[in-house]
C-alpha positions as CSV (number, residue, x, y, z in Angstrom):
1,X,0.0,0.0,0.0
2,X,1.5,3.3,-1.0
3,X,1.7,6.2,1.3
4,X,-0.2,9.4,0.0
5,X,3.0,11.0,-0.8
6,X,3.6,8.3,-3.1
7,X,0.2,8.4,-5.1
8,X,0.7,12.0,-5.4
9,X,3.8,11.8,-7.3
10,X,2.8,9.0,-9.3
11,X,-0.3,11.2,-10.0
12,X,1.7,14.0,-10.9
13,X,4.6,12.3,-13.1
14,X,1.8,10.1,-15.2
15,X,1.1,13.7,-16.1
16,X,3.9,14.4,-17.2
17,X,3.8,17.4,-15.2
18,X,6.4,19.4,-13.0
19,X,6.4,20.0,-9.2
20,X,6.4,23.9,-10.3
21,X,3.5,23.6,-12.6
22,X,1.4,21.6,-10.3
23,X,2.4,23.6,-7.0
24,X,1.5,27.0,-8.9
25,X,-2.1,25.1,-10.1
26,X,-2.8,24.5,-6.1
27,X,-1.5,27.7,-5.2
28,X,1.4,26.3,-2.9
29,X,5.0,26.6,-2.7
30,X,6.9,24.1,-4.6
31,X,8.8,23.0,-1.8
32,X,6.1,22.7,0.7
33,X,4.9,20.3,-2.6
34,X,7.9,18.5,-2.5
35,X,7.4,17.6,1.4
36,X,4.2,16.3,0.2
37,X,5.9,13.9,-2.0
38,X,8.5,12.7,0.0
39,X,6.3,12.0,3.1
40,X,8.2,14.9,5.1
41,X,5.1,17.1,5.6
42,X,1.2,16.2,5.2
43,X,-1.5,18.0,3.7
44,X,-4.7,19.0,5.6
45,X,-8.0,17.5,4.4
46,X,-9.0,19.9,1.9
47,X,-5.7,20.1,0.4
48,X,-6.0,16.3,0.1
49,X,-9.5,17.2,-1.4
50,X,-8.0,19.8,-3.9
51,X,-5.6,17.5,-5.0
52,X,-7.7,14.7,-5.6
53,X,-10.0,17.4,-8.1
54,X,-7.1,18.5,-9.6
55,X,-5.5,15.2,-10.6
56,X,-9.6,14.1,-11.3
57,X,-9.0,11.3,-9.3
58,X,-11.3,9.4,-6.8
59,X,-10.9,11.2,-3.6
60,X,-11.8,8.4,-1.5
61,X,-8.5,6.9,-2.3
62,X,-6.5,10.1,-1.5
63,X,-8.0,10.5,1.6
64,X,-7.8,6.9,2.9
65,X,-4.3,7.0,2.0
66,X,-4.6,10.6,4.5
67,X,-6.0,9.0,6.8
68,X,-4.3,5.7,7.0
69,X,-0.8,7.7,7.3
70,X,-2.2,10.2,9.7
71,X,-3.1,6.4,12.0
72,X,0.0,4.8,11.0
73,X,2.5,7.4,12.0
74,X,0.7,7.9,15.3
75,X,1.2,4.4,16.4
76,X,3.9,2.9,14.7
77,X,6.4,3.0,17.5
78,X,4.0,1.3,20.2
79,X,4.6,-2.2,20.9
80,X,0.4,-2.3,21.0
81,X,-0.2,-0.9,17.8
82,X,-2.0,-3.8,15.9
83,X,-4.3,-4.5,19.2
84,X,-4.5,-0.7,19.3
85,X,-6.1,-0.4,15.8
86,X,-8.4,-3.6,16.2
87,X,-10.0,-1.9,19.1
88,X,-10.6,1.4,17.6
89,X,-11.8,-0.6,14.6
90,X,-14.6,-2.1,17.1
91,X,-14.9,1.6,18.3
92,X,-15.9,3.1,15.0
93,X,-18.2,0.4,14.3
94,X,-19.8,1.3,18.0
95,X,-20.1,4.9,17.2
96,X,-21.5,4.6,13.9
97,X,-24.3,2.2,15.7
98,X,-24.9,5.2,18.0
99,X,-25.2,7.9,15.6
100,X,-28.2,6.4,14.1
């Protein structure tokens, strides 16, 4: 599974497009782009958003890429990290139930 950094390049370079052309189209610097790509920085949700109507792509699979990173990183240096995400996986499913 790619991270989102990754599907934004490969979104980008299938293109054929430059980081300056595409930072200049979101209205961002290119290096804060860059970051982007390289995993070094994350976007916020609506930059995820804008990216995925730029690139017309699904933005489902930008943002579950967002959000899987956003989990991943948070967790990945706890010895009870797998545990940790089945229980919030139960947790979700409980709070979904109780919303309707």
């Amino acid at each position: 599974m790619n991270t989102l950094g990754q599907i934004l390049r490969e979104h980008r370079e299938s293109k054929s497009l430059l980081l300056r052309q595409v930072a200049a189209a979101m209205d961002m610097d290119t290096a804060l782009l860059s970051k982007f790509e390289r995993d070094e920085r994350k976007p916020n949700k609506e930059q995820v958003l804008a990216f995925a109507k730029y690139y017309n792509v699904n933005a489902d699979e930008l943002l579950l890429a967002w959000l899987s990173d956003k989990i991943a990183g948070e967790v990945q240096n706890e010895d009870l990290a797998q545990e940790a995400l089945k229980a919030a996986e139960k947790k979700v499913e409980l709070f979904k139930r109780k919303k309707k």
